[in-house]
C-alpha positions in Angstrom: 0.0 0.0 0.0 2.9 2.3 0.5 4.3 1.5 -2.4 1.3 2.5 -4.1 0.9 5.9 -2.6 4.5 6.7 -3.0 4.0 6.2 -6.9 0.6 8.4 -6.5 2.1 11.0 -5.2 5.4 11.0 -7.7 3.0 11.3 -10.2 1.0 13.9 -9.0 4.3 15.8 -8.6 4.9 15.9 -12.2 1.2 16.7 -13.0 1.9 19.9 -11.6 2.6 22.6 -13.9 6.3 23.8 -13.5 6.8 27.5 -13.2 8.2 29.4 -16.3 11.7 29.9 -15.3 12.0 26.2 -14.9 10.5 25.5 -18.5 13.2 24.7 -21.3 14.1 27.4 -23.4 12.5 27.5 -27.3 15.7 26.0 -28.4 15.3 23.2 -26.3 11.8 22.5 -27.2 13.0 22.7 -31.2 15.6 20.5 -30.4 13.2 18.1 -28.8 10.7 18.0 -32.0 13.2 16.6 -33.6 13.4 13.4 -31.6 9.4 13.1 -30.5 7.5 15.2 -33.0 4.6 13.3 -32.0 4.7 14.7 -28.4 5.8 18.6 -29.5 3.0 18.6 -32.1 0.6 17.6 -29.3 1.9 20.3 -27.1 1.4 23.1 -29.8 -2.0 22.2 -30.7 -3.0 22.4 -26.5 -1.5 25.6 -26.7 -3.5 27.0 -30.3 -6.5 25.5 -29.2 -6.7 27.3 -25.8 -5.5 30.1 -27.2 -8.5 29.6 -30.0 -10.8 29.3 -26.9 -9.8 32.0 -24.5 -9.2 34.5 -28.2 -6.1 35.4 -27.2 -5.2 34.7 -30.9 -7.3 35.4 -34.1 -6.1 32.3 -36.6 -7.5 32.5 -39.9 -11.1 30.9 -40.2 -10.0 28.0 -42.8 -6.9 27.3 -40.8 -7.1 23.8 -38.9 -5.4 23.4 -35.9 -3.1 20.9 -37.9 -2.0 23.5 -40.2 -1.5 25.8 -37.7 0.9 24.1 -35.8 2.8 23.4 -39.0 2.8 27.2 -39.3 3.8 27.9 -35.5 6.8 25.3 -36.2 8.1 26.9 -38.8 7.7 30.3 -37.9 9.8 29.7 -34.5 12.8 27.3 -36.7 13.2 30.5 -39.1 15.4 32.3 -37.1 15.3 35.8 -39.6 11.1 36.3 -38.9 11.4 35.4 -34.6 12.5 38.1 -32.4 15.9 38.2 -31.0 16.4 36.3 -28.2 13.9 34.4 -28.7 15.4 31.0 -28.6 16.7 31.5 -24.9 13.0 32.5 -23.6 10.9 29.3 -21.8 9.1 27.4 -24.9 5.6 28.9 -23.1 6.4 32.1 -23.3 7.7 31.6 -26.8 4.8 30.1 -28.2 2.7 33.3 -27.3 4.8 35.3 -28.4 5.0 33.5 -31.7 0.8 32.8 -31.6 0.3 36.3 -31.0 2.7 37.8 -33.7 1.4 35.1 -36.1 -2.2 35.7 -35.7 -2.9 38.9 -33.8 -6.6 39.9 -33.3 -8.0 42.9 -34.2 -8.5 45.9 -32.0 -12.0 46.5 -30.7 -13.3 49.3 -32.7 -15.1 49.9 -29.1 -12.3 50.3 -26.8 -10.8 52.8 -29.1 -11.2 56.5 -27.1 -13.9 58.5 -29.1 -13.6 61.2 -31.0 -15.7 64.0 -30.4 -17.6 65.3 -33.0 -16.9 68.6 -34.6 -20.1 70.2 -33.2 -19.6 68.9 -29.9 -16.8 71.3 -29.6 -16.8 74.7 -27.3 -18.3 77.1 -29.4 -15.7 80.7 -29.5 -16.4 83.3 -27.0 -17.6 86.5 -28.4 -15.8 88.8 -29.5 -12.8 86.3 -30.1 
């Protein structure tokens, strides 16, 4: 029975999400692809599709998830179109930055401050 619980409880530990400093950087993760794409793929499309849900990223309607991890991939192994530096940042914190650079959403026409309209404006004094 202890034996049991021991195992339960080493495998909760690793359930539990690791803070970004202690994340891999994106190189690591590339490197990684290479051996298990399988397993990186997987990863990605957690990531695009959460981002899909929560619309922290605006992919292009026709756009699979599929396709859009092919996409992500490529984008973060062409080292001319990421940002500098990018490679030594935690592979989290890369992927948002490459999901939101790849597929930005648009600004809410809304939350933009209004402009007043011309007639709304002080008429002169007199005389001025």
């Amino acid at each position: 029975m202890r034996k049991i619980l021991l195992a339960i409880g080493a495998c909760a530990a690793f359930a539990v999400a690791a803070p970004a400093q202690d994340l891999p950087p994106l190189a690591e993760f590339l490197t990684l692809c290479y051996r298990d794409s399988t397993t990186c793929r997987a990863k990605l499309s957690d990531y695009i599709d959460a981002a899909d849900t929560q619309k922290s990223i605006c992919r292009p309607a026709g756009q699979s998830v599929r396709e859009a991890v092919t996409a992500m991939l490529d984008w973060m192994r062409m080292s001319d179109q990421r940002p500098a530096g990018l490679e030594r940042k935690p592979y989290d914190e890369a992927f948002w930055i490459a999901s939101s650079t790849m597929w930005p959403c648009p600004t809410d026409p809304a939350a933009a401050a209004p402009t007043p309209a011309p007639n709304s404006q002080p008429a002169p004094a007199p005389g001025g």
